[in-house]
VEXDRENNU-666775 format. One record per residue: x, y, z of N, C-alpha, C in turn; residue number from 1. Coordinates in Angstrom, 1 decimal, decimal comma. Layout:
! VEXDRENNU-666775
R;X;Y;Z;X;Y;Z;X;Y;Z;NUM
...
This chain:
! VEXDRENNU-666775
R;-36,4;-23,1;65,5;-37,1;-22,4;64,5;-36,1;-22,2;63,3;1
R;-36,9;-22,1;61,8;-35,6;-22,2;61,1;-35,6;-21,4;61,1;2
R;-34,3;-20,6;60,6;-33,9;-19,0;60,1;-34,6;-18,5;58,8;3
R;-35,0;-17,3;58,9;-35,1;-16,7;57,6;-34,0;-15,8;56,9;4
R;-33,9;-16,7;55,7;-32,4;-16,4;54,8;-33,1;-15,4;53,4;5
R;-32,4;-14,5;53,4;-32,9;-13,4;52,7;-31,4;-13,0;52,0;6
R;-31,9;-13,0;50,3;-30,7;-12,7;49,4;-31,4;-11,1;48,8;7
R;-30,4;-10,7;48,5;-30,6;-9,4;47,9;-29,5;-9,3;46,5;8
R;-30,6;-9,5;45,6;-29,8;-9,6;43,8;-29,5;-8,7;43,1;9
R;-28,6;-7,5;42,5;-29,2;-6,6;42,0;-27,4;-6,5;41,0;10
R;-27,9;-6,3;39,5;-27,3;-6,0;38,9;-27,3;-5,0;37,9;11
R;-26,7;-3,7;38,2;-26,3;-2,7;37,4;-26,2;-2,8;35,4;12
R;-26,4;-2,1;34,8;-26,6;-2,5;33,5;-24,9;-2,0;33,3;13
R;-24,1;-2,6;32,3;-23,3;-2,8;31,9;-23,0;-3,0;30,2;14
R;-22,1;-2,7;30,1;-21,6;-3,2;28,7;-20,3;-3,4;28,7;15
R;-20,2;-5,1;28,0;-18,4;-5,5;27,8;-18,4;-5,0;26,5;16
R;-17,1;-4,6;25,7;-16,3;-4,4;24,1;-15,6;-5,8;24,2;17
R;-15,9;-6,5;23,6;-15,7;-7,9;23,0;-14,5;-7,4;21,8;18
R;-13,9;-6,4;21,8;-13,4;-6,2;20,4;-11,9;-6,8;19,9;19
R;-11,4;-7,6;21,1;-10,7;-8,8;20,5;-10,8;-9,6;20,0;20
R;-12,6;-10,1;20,1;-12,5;-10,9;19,3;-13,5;-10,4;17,6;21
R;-13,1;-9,4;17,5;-13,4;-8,6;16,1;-14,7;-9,0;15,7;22
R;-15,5;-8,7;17,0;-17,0;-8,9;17,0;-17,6;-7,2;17,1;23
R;-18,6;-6,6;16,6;-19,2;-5,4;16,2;-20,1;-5,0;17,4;24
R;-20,8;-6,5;17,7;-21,9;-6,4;18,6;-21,8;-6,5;19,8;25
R;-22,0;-6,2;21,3;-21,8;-5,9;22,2;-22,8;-7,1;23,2;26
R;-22,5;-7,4;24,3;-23,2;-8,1;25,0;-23,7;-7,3;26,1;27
R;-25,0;-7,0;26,5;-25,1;-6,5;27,8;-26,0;-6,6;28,6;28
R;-25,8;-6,3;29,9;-26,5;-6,9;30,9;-27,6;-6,1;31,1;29
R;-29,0;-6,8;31,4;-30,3;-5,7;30,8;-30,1;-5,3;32,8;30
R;-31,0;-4,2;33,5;-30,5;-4,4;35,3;-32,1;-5,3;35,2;31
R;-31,8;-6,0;36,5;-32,7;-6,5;37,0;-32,9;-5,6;38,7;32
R;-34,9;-5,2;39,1;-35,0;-5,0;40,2;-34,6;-5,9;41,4;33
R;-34,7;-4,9;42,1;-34,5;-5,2;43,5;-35,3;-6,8;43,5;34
R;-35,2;-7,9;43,7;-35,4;-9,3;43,9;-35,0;-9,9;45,0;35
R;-36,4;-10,4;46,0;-35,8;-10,4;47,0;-36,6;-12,3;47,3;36
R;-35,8;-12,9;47,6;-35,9;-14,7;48,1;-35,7;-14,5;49,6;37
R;-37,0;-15,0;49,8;-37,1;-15,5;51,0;-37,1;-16,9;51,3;38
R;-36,4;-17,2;51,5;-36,3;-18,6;52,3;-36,2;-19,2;53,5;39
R;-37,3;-20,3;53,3;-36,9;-21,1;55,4;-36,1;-22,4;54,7;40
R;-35,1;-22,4;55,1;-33,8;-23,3;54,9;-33,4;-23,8;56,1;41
R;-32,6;-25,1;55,5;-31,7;-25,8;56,3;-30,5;-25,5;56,0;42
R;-29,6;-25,2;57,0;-28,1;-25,2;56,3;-27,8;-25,8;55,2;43
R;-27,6;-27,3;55,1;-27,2;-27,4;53,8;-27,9;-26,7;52,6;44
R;-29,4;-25,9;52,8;-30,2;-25,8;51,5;-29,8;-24,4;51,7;45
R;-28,9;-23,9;52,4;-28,4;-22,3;52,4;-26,9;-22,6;51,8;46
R;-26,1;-23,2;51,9;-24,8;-23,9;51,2;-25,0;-24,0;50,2;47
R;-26,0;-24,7;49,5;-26,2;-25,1;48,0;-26,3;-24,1;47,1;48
R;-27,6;-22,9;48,1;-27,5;-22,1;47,8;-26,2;-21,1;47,2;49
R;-25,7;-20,6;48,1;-24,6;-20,0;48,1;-23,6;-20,3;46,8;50
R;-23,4;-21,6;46,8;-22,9;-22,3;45,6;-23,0;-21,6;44,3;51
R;-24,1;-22,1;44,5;-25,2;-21,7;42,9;-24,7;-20,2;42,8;52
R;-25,3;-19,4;43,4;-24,6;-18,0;43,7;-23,5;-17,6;43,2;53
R;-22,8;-18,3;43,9;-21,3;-17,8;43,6;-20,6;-18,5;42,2;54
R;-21,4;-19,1;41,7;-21,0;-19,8;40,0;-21,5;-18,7;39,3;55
R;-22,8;-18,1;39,6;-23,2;-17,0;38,9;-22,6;-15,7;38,1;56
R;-22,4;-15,8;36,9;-21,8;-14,8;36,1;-22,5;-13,1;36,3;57
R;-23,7;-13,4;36,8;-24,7;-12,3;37,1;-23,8;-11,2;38,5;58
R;-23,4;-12,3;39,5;-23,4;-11,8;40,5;-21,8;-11,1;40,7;59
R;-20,9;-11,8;40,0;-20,0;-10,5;39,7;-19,3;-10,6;38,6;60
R;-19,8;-9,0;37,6;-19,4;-8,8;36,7;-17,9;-8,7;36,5;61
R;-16,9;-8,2;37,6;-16,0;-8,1;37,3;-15,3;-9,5;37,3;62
R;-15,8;-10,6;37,9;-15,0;-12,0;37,7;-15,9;-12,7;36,0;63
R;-16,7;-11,9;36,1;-17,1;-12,6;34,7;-16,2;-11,8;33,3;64
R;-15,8;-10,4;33,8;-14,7;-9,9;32,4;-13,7;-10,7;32,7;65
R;-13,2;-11,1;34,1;-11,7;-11,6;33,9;-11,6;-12,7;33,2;66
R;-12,9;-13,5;33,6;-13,2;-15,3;32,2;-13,3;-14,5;31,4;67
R;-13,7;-13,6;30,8;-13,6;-13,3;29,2;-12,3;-13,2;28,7;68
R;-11,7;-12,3;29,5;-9,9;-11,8;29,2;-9,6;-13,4;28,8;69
R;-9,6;-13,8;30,6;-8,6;-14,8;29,7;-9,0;-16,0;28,6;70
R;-10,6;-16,0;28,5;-10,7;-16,8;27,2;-9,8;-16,3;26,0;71
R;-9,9;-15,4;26,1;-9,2;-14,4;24,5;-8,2;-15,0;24,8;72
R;-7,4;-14,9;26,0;-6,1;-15,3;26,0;-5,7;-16,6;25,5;73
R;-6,3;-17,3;26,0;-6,6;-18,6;25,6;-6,7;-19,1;24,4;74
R;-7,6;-18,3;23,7;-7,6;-18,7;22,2;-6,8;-17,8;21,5;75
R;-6,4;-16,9;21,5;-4,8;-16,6;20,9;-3,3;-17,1;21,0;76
R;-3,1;-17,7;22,2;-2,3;-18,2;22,5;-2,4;-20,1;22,8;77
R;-3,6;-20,7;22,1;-3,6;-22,0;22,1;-3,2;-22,4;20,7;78
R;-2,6;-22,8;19,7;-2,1;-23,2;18,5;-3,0;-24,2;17,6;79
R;-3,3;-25,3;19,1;-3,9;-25,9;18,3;-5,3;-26,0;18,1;80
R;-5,9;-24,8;18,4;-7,1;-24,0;18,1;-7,3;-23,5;17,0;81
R;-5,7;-22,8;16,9;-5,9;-21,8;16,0;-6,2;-22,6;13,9;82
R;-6,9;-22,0;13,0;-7,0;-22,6;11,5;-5,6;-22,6;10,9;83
R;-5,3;-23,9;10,3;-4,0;-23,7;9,1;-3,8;-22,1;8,3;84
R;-2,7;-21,8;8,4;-2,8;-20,5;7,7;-3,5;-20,8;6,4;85
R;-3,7;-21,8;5,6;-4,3;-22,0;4,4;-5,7;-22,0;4,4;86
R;-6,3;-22,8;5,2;-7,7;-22,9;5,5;-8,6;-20,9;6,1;87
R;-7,3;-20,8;6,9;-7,8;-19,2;7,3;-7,7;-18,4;6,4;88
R;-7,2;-18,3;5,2;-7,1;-17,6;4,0;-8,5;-17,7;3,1;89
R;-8,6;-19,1;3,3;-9,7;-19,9;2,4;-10,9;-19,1;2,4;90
R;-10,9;-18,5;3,6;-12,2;-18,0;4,5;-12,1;-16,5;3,6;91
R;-11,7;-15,8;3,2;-11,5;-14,4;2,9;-11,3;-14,7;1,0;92
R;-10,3;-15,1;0,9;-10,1;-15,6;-0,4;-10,6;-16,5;-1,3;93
R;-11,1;-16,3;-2,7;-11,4;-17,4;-3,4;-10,2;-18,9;-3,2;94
R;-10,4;-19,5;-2,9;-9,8;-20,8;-3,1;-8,7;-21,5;-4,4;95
R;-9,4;-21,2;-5,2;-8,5;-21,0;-6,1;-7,2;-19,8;-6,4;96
R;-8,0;-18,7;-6,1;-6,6;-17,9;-6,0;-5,2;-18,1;-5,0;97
R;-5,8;-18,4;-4,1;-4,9;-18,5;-2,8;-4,1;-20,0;-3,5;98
R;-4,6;-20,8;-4,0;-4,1;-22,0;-4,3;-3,2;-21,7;-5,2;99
R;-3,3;-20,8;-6,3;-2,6;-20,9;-7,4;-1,0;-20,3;-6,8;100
R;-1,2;-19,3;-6,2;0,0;-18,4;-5,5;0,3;-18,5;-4,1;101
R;-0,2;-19,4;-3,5;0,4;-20,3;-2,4;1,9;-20,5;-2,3;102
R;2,7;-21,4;-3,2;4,1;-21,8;-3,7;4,5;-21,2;-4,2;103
R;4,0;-19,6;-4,9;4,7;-18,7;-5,7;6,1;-18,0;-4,7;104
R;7,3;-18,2;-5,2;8,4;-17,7;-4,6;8,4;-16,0;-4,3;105
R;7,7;-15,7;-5,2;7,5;-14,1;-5,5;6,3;-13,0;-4,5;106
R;5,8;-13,6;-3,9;4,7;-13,1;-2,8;4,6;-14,3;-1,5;107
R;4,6;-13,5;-0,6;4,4;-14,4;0,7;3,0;-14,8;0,5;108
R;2,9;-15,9;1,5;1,7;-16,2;1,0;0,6;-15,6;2,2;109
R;1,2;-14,5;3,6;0,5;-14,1;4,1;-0,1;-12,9;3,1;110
R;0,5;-12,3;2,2;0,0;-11,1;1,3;-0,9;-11,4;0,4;111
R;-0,9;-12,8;0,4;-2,2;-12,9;-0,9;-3,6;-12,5;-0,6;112
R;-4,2;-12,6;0,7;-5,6;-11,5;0,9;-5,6;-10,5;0,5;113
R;-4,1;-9,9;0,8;-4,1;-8,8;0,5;-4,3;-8,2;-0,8;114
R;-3,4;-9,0;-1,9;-4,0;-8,3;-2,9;-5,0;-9,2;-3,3;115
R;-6,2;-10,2;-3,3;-7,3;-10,4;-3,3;-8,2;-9,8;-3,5;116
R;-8,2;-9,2;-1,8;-9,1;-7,6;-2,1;-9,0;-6,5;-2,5;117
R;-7,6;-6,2;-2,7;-7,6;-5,1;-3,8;-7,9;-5,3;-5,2;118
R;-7,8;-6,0;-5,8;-8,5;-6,2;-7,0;-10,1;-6,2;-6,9;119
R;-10,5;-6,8;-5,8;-12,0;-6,9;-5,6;-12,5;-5,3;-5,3;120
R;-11,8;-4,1;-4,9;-12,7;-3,3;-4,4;-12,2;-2,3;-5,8;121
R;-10,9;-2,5;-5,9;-10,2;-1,4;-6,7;-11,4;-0,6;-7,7;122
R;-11,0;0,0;-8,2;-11,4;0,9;-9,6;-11,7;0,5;-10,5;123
R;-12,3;0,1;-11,9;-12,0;-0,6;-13,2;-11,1;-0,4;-13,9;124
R;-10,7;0,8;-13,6;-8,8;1,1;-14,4;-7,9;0,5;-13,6;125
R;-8,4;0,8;-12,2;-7,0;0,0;-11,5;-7,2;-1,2;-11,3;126
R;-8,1;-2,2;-11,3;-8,2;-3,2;-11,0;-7,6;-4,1;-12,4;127
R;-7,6;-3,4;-13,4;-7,3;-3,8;-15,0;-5,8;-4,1;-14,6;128
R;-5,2;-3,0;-14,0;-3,6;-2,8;-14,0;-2,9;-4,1;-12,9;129
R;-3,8;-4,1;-11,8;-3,4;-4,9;-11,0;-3,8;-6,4;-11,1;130
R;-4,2;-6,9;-12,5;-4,7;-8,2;-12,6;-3,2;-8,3;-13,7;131
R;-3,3;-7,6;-14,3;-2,2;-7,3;-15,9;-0,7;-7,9;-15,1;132
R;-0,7;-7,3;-13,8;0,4;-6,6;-13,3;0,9;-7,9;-12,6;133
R;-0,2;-8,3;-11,9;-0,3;-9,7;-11,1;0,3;-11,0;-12,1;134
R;-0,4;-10,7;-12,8;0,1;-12,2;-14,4;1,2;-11,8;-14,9;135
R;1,7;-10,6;-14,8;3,1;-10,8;-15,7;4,3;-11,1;-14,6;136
R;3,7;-11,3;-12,7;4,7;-11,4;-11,9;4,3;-12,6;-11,4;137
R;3,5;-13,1;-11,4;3,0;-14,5;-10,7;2,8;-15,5;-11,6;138
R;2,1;-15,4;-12,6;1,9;-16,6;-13,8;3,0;-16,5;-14,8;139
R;3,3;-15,6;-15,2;4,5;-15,4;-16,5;5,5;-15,1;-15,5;140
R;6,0;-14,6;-14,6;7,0;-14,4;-13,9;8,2;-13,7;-15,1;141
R;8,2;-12,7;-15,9;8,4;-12,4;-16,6;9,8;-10,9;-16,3;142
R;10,6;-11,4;-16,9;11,8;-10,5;-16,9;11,6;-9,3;-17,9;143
R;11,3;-8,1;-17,4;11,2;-6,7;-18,5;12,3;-5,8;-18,5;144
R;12,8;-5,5;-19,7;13,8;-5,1;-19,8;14,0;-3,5;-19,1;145
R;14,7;-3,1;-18,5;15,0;-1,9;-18,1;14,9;-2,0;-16,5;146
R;14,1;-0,9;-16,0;13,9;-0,7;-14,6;12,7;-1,1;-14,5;147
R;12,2;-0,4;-12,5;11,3;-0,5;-12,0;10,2;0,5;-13,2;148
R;10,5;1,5;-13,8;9,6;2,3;-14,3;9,4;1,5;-15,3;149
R;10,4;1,2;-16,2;9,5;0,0;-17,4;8,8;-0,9;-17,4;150
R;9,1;-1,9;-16,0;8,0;-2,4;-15,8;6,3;-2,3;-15,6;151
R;6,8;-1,1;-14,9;5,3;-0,4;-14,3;4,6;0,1;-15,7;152
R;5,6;0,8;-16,7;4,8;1,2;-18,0;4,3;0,0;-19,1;153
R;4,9;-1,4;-18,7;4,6;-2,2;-19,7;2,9;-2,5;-19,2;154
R;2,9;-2,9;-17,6;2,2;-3,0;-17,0;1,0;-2,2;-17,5;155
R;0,8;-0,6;-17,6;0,2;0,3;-18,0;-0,7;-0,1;-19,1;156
R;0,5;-0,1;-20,2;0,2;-0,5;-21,6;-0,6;-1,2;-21,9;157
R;-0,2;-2,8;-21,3;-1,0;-3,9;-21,3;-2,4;-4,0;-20,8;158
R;-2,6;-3,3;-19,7;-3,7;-2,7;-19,3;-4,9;-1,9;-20,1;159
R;-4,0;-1,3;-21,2;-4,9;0,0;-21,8;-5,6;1,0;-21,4;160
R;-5,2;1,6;-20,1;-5,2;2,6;-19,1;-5,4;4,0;-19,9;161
R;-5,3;4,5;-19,6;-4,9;6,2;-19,4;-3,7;6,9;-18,3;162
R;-3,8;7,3;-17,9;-3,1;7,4;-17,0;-3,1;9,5;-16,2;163
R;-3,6;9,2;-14,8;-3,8;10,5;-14,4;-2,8;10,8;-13,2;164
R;-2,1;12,3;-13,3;-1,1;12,5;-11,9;-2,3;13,1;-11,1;165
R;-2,3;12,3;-10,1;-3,0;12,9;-9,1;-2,4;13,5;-8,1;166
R;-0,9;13,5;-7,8;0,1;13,9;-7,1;1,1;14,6;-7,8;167
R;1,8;15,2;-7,4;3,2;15,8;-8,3;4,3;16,3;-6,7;168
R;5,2;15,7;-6,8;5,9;16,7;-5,9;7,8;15,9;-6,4;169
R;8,8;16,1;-5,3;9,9;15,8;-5,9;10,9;15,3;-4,9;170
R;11,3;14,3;-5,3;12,3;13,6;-4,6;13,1;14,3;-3,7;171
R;13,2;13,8;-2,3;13,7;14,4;-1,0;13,3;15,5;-0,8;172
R;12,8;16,4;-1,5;12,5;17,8;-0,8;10,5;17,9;-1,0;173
R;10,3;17,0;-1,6;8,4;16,6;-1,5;7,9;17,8;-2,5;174
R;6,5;18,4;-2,3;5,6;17,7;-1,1;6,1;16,5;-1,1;175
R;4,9;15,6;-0,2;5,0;14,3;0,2;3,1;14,0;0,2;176
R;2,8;13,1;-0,9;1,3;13,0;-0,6;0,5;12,6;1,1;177
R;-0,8;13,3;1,3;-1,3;12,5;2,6;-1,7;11,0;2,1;178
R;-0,9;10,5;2,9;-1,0;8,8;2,1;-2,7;8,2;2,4;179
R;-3,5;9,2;3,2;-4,8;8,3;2,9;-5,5;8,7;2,0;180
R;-4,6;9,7;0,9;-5,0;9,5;-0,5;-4,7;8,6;-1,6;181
R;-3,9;7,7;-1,2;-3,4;6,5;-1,8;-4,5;5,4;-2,1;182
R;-4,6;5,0;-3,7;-5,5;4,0;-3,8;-4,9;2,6;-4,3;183
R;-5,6;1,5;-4,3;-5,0;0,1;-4,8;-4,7;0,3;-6,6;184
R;-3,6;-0,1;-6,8;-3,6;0,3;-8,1;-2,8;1,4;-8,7;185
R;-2,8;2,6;-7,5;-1,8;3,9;-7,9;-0,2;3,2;-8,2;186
R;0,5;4,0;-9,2;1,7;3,9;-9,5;2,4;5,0;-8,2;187
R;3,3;4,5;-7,4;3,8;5,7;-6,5;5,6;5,7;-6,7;188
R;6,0;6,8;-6,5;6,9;7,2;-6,8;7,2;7,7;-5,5;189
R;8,6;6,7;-4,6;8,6;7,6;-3,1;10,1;6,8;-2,5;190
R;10,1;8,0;-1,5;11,7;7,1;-1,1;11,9;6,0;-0,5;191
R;12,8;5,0;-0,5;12,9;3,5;-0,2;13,5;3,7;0,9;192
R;12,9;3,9;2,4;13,8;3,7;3,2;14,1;2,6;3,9;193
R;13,7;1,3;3,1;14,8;0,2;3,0;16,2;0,0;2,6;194
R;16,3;0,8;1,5;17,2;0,8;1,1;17,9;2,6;0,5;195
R;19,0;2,7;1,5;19,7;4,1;1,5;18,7;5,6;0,9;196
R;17,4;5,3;1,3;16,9;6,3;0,4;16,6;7,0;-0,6;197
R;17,1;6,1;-1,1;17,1;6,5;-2,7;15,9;6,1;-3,5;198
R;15,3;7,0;-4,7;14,4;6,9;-5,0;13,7;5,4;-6,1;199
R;12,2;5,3;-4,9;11,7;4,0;-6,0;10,8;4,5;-6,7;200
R;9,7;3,4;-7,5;8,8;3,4;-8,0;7,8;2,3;-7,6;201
R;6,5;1,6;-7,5;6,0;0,5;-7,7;4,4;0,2;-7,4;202
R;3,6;-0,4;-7,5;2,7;-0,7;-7,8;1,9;-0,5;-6,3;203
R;0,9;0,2;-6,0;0,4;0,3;-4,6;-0,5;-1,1;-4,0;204
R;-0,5;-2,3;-3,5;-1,8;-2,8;-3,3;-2,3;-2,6;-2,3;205
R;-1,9;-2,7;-1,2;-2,7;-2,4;-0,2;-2,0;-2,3;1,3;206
R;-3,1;-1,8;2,1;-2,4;-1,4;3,2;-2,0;-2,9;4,2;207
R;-0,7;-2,9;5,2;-0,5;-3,9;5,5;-0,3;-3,6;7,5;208
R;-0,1;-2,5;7,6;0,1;-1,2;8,7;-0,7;-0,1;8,4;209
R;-1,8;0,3;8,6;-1,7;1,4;8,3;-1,4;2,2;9,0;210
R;-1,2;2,3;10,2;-0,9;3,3;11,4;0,8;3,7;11,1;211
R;1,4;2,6;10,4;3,1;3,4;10,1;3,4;3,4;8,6;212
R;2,5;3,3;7,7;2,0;3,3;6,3;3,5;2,4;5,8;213
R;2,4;1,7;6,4;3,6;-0,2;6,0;2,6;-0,7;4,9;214
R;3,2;-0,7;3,2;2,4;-1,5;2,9;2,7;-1,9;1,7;215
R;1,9;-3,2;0,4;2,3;-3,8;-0,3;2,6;-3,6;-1,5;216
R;3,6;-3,7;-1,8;4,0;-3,1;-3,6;4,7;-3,8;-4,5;217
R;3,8;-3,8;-5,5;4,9;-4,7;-6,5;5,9;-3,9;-7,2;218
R;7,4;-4,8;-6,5;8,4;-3,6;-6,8;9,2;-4,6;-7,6;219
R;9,6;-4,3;-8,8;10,9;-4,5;-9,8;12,0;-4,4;-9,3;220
R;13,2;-5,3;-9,3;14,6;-4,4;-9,2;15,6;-4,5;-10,5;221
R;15,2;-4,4;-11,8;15,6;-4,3;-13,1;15,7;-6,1;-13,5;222
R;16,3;-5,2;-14,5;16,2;-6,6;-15,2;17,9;-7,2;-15,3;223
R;18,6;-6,5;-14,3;19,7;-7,4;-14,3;20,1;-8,5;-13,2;224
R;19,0;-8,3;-12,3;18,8;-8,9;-11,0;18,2;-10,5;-11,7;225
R;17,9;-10,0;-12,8;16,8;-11,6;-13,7;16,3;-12,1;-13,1;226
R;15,3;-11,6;-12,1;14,3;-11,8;-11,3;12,8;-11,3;-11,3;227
R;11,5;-11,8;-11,8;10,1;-11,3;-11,4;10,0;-10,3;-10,6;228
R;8,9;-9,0;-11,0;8,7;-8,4;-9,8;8,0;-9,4;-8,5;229
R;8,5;-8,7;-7,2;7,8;-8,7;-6,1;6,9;-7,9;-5,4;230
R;6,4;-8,6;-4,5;5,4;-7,9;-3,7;5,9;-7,9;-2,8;231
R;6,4;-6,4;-1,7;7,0;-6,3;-0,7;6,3;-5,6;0,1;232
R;6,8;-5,5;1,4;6,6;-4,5;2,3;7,4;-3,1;2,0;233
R;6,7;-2,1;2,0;7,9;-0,8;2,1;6,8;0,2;3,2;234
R;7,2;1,1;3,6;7,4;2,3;4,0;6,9;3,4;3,2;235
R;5,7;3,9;2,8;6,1;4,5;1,9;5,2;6,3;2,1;236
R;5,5;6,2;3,5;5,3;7,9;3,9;5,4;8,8;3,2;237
R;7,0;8,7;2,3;7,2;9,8;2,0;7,0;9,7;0,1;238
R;6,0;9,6;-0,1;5,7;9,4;-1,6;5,3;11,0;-2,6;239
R;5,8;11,0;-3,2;5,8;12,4;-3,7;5,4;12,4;-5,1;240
R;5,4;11,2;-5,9;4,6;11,7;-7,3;3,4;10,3;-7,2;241
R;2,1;10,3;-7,6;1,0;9,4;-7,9;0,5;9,4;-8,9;242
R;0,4;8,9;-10,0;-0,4;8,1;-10,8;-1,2;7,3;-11,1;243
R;-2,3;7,7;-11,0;-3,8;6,5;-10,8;-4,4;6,1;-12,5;244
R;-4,4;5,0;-12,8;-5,0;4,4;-13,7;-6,4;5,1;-13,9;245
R;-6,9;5,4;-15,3;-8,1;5,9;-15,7;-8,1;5,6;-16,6;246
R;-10,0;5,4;-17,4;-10,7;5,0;-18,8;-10,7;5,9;-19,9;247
C-alpha cells in the first residue's frame, strides 16, 4: 500500500531592509495558511518532492537572507560589475559637466557630483556665487591677488550678492556654528585642522561625511602659491563666522 506523505507549509510574514542596496522599498513575505498536500507517492515522487522543497526560498527564510547578504557581497566586491567611475557619474550628473571638469587638476573628479548638486539645490544668491566661484577656479583657473578672503570677496562681487552674517563667533575660543546650519554656498570662516589650526576661510559646497562634518570647500592658498583655488576636503566642525549670499 502506498504511504500517505503529508507536507505541512507555513510561512510567518516577514520583512527583509534591502538597504544596501539603497532601495526605499521593502520585500515581504505576505503568511500563507496552514496548506496541507496530500499525497500517494512513490519514493522517487517523494525525493523529487523534497528537492523542490528544499530549493524553495519560501521554506527558509533565514537561508534566503543569507543569498541576499551575500549577493550584496558579491556585487560590491565584484569590479567587474561594478560602472566606470565616469559612466557612474554620468547617471547623477549632466554629462557635460562632469566632462568638462573630469581632467581639471583643481577638483577630484570624485567631487564633481558633489558640487553638481549643490548648484542645482542651492539658493539663487548662493547658487550665483558658486557658479561665479566655480568659473574663476575651473574654466579661468585664475590667480587673485591677496588671500583666501580676496578671493572669496572677488567671488562675492562678481556674483552681485549681498551678503548676510548668519553666524558671528571668534577664532579658537567660538561659539562654533551647529554645522547643520551650514548651506551650499555659505562663506565659512573655521579652523583648519589640516593644517596647525590656524585660521581659514572658504567656500562651503557640500557635505562629503556628514557624520564627522567632512566636507567640500573651495579653498585659496594666496596668491603666492600661483595656484587656482581648490576644492578640498576639510574638517570643518569648528566654524565660527558664516556668511550666506543674499538678493
Amino acid at each position: 500500500m502506498a504511504a500517505l506523505f503529508e507536507i505541512s507549509l507555513f510561512v510567518k510574514e516577514g520583512h527583509m531592509d534591502v538597504s544596501t542596496l539603497n532601495m526605499n522599498n521593502r520585500c515581504a513575505f505576505k503568511p500563507l495558511s496552514h496548506q496541507r498536500y496530500h499525497l500517494k507517492s512513490k519514493p522517487w515522487v517523494r525525493s523529487a518532492l523534497w528537492l523542490t522543497l528544499l530549493a524553495s526560498p519560501m521554506l527558509h527564510a533565514d537561508d534566503l537572507a543569507d543569498l541576499i547578504r551575500t549577493k550584496n557581497q558579491s556585487y560590491a566586491q565584484a569590479p567587474a560589475v561594478r560602472a566606470p567611475l565616469s559612466t557612474a557619474y554620468l547617471n547623477t550628473t549632466h554629462p557635460s559637466f562632469y566632462q568638462n571638469y573630469a581632467a581639471a587638476p583643481n577638483i577630484d573628479s570624485d567631487y564633481i557630483e558633489t558640487l553638481y548638486r549643490a548648484e542645482q539645490v542651492a539658493a539663487p544668491a548662493s547658487k550665483q556665487v558658486l557658479q561665479v566661484a566655480r568659473q574663476m577656479a575651473l574654466d579661468n583657473k585664475e590667480i587673485i591677488k591677496g588671500s583666501c578672503w580676496d578671493y572669496l570677496n572677488a567671488a562675492f562681487n562678481r556674483a552681485g550678492v549681498a551678503r548676510e552674517t548668519v553666524f558671528k563667533g571668534a577664532y579658537q575660543v567660538g561659539p562654533f556654528i551647529d554645522t547643520n546650519q551650514i548651506q551650499p554656498g555659505d562663506w565659512l570662516y573655521y579652523i583648519n585642522h589640516s593644517y596647525n589650526d590656524v585660521e581659514h576661510s572658504g567656500l562651503f559646497v557640500g557635505w562629503l561625511n556628514r557624520a564627522n562634518n567632512q566636507a567640500l570647500i573651495l579653498s585659496y592658498a594666496g596668491e603666492r602659491r600661483n595656484e587656482p583655488a581648490r576644492y578640498k576636503v576639510y574638517d570643518v566642525s569648528h566654524t565660527y563666522n558664516v556668511i550666506r549670499p543674499s538678493l
